[in-house]
N, C-alpha and C positions, 0 to 999 in steps of 0.2 A: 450451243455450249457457251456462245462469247454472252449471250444473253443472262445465262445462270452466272458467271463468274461477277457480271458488273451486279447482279442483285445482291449477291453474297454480298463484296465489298462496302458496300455501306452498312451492311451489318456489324464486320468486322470490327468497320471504323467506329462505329458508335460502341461494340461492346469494348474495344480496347481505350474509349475515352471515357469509360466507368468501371474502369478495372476496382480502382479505389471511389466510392461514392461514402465515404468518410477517416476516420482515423485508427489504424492497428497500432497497437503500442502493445510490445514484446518485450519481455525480461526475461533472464535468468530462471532458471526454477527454486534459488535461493529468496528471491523479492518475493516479498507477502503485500499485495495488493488491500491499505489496509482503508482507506477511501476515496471513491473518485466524485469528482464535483457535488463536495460535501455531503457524499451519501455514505453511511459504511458498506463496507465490503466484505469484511471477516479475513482471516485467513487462508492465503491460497495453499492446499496441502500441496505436495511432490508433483512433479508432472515434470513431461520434456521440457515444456517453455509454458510459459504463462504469456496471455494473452486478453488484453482487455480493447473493447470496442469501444469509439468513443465520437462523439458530434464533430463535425467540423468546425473549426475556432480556436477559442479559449479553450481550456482545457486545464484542470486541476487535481494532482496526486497526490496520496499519502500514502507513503511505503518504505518498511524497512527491511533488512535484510538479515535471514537466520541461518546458521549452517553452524555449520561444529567444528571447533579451531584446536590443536593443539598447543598446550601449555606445558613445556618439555615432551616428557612421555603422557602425560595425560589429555585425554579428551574434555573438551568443554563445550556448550550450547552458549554460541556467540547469539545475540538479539541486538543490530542496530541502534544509535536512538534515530528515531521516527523522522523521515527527510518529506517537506512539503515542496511538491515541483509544480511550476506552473510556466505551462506552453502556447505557442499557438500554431498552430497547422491546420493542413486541407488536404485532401483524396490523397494519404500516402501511407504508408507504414514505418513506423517509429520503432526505434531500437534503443532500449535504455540500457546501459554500461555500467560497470564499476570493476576496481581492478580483482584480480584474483585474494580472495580471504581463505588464507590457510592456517595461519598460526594466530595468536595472541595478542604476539607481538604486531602483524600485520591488523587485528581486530581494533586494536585500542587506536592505531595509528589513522584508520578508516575513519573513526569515531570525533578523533581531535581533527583531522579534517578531510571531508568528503571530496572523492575523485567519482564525479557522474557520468557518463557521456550520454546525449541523446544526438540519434541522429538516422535519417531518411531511408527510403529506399534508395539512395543513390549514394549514399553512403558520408552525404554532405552534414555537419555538423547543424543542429536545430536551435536558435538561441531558444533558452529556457533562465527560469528566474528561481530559485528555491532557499529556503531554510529550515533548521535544524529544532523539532518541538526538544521543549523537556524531558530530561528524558527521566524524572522522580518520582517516585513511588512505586505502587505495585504496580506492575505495568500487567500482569491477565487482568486488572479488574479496569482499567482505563475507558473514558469516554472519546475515543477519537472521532467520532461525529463532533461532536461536543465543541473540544479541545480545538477543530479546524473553526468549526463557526465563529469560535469566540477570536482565534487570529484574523479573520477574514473580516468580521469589524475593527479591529486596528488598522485595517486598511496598509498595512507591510508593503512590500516588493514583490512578496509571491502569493497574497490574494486575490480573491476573484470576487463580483460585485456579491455585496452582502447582501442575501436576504432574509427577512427576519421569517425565523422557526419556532414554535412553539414546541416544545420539551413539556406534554401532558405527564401527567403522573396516571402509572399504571393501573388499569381499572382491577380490583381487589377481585376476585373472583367467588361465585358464590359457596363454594366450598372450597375452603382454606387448604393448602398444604400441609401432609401429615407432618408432625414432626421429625418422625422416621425419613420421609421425604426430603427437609430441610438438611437434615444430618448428612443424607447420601451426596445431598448437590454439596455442604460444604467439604467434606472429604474430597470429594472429586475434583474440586477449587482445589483444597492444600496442595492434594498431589502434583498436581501442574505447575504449583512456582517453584523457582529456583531455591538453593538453601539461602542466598542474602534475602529475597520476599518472603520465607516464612518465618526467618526470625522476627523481620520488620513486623509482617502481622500475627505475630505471640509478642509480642511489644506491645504493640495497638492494644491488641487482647486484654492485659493483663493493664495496662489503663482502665481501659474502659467493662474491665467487671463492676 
């Protein structure tokens, strides 16, 4: 018996010294994970927690945060503008923060200025570096791949080493998209912006006939 106990224990030891053999990083189910180390992500729909895996190191985010605020008695679809964070860490799991968004009032004030926290399993604060993209235009049709590469050659406070990407242009397929087809995608585009991005583009629009 004394014999199985001492072979276990080295087992033990060694799987509890790779509990963590990289980086968890956990948010809210409000944070839309929208790139990590310059790659897009898309949007994270509903879920308990959001949860993204990530190397040990450096370490680079873009993500903002959606939920729906009231404005007296009305509801509204709060959208972030877009916060780029940039950490470094090793074998632990990451907890990212922000205070509760419930109203409006509490949305705009998030906006003018950001309360983050990140921090450990052990509940220890993680230093982190980040800043606030633009936040103009129509934001469903946005390039955030794009929009991080080009900060990340400024070389900022919260970039990470640049590398150069090629942005090919779309190979045209050998049979075109119906018109009928083109028509469905853009409906389905209008429906999803808010009312200030569809007037914006019936402005465009009406330029550019």
């Amino acid at each position: 018996m004394k014999k199985i106990i001492c072979s276990v224990l080295p087992l033990v030891s060694l799987f509890s010294s790779n509990i963590y053999a990289d980086v968890k990083l956990e948010s809210l189910k409000e944070t839309n994970i929208l790139v990590v180390n310059g790659k897009e992500e898309g949007w994270s729909f509903i879920k308990a927690t959001n949860e993204v895996v990530l190397p040990n190191g450096e370490n680079q985010i873009l993500f903002n945060i959606g939920t729906v605020v009231l404005d007296d008695a009305a509801k509204k679809k709060f959208n972030s503008t877009p916060l780029l964070i940039k950490f470094d860490a090793k074998d632990t799991k990451l907890v990212l923060g922000y205070p509760k968004i419930r109203t409006l009032e509490q949305a705009e004030a998030f906006n003018k200025s950001p309360e983050i926290t990140l921090k450990n399993s052990m509940g220890d604060e993680v230093k982190f570096e980040y800043i606030q993209l633009n936040n103009s235009g129509l934001q469903n049709f946005r390039d955030y791949e794009r929009e991080v590469a080009d900060y990340n050659k400024s070389g900022g406070i919260a970039s990470i080493g640049y590398v150069e990407t090629t942005f090919s242009t779309p190979t045209i397929p050998a049979s075109a998209p119906s018109p009928e087809a083109k028509m469905k995608f853009l409906k389905n585009a209008f429906i999803g912006l808010s009312e200030e991005e569809k007037q914006e583009f019936m402005s465009w629009g009406l330029k550019n006939l």
